[in-house]
N, C-alpha and C positions, 0 to 999 in steps of 0.2 A: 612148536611151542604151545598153540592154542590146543592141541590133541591133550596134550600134558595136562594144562591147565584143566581141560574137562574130566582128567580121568581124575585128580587128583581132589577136584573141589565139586559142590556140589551146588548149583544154581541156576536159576530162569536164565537163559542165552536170549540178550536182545541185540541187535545190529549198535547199539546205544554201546551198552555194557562192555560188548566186545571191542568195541574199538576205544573205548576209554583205556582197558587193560592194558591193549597190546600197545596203545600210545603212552600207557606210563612204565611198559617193557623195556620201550624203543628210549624211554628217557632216565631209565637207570642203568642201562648201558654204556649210554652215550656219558652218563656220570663216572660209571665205572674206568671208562677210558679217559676219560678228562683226568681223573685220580694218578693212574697209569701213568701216564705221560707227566704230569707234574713230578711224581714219585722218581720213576725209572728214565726216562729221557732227556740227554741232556745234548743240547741243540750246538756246543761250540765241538763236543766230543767228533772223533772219526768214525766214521760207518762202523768198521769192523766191534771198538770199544763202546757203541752203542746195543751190537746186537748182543753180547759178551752180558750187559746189564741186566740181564731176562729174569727176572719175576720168578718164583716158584714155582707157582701156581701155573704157568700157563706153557704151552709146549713151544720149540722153537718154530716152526710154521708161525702160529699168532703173531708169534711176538716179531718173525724176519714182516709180516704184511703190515704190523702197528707199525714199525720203527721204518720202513718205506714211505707207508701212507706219511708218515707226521715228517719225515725229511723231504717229501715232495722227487725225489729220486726217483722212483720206480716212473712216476708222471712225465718230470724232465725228459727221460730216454725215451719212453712213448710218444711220445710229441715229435722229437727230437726225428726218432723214425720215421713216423709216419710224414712228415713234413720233407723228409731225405726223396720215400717214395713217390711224394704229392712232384715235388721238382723235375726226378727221374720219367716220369708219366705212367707208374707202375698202378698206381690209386689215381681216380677220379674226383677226388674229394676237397671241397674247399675248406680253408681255416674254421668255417664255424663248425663243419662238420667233424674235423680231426678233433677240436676242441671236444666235444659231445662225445665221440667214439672215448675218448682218454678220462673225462671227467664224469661223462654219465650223461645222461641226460638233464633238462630243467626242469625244476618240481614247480609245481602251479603257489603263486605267493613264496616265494622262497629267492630273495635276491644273491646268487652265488658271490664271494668273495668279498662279503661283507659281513659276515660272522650269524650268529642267530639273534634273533631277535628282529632278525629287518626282514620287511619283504619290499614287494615292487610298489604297493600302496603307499606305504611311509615314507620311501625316498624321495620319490616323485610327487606326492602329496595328492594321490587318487590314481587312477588307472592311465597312464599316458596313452596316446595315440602314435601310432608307427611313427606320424611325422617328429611327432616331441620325440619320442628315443632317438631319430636320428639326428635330431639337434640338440640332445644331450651329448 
């Protein structure tokens, strides 16, 4: 996208600049999908009459990994697995680790499963210490 961006416009590249762009990229996407999902998703529907609701605009690939991602399915079974093989002793892998493989990894300031707007500062009310997490 940044290749794009430079052939198409024309201006001083500061480490500043660019990461302002691609951070107001990343957050009209993530609009774009919030829109998505409000529009086309509907959460009581069956898998199949969900993916059936596909958008014009976008090919069904997109639309089978939106309609995954936002029913937590594709997640569920991944887990689900890899916690089968974790039992079996086929994987080595402990629950924070399957956790991480399935969901991604943890971004720095960004507290998972509690929507945006929060990170680890605000919950905790400053930066915890390992002992305070484990006595959260």
């Amino acid at each position: 996208m940044w290749d794009i961006i430079l052939e198409k416009f024309n201006f001083d590249v500061s480490k500043g600049r660019k990461g302002a762009i691609l951070g107001h990229m990343s957050d009209l996407y993530i609009d774009y999908r919030h829109k998505l999902k409000n529009k086309y998703f509907d959460s009581k529907a069956t898998y199949q009459l969900r993916l059936r609701n596909k958008p014009k605009l976008l090919i069904v690939d997109e639309w089978k990994y939106l309609v995954n991602l936002w029913s937590g399915d594709d997640f569920q079974v991944q887990f689900d697995q890899l916690k089968e093989q974790q039992k079996e002793g086929e994987i080595s892998l402990n629950d924070d680790d399957i956790f991480e493989k399935v969901c991604g990894a943890e971004k720095y300031g960004y507290l998972r499963a509690y929507g945006l707007g929060k990170n680890i500062s605000e919950y905790f009310g400053g930066r915890p210490t390992k002992i305070q997490l484990i006595n959260k």
